[in-house]
N, C-alpha and C positions, 0 to 999 in steps of 0.2 A: 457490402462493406459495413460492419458495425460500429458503433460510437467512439467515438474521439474521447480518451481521459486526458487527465492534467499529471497522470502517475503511470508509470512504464512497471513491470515484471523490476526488480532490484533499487527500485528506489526509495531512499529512508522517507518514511513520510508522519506526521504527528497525527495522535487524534484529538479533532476540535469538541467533540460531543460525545453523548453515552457514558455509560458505564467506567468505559477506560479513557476517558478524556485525560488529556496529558503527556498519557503513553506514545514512546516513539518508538517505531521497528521499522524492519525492510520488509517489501513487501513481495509475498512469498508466488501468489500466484492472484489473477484475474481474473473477474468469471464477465465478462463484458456483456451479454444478455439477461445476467441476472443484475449488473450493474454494481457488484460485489467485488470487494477483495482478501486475501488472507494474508493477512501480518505477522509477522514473527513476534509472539510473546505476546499480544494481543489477544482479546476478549475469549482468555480459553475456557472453557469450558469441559464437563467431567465426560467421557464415555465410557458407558459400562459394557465390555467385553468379552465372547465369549473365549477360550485357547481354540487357536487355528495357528495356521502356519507361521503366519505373519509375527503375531504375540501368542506365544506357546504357552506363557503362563497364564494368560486373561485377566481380567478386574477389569477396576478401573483406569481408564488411560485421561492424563490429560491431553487435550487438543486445541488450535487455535479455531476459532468458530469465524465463520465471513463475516465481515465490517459494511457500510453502506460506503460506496467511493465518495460522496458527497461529508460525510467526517472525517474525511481525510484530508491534511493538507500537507504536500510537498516542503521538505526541510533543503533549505538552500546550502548545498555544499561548502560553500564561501564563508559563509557567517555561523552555520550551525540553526539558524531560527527557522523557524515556518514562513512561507512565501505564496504569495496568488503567483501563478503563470501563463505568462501571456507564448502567441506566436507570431512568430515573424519570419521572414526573408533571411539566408545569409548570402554572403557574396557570390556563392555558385549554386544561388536560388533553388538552396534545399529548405523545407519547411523546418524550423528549430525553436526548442522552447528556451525562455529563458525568465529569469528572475524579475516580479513586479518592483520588490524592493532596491536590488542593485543594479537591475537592466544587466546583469550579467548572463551568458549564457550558457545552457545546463544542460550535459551530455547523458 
């Protein structure tokens, strides 16, 4: 089994650090062994391409480049702001995460 994040596949989350500190997107995809994630609209970056199928014209394409999950923090639903998250117990003793700030919990 690989490591436990504090950020799922679709959740809006802020970056704390780097380059794009500030910036908030969803997050697009998880790469859990490299410990990485991909943001929407985040730290893109230029590739220069050749025509192929895919992009028939070529140049350059911009793209979002992986973020480290550690500059990332989770945007709490409820409030809109950036949040630590904890886990806990719910009442039919499923594991759930939810908001340090509002103790609310986050689906």
């Amino acid at each position: 089994m690989g490591r436990k994040y504090h950020i799922k596949k679709g959740d809006t989350v802020y970056v704390i650090s780097g380059e794009s500190k500030g910036q908030q997107g969803r997050v697009l995809d998880l790469q859990i062994k490299k410990g990485k994630a991909i943001v929407e609209g985040v730290n893109m970056v230029s590739r220069h391409t050749k025509p192929s199928a895919k992009h028939t014209q070529g140049g350059i394409i911009k793209k979002e480049a992986p973020v480290t999950v550690s500059n990332l923090m989770l945007v709490d639903p409820s409030t809109g702001k950036p949040t630590r998250i904890g886990r806990r117990y719910d009442e039919k003793n499923n594991l759930v995460r939810y908001s340090k700030k509002t103790g609310e919990e986050i689906k």
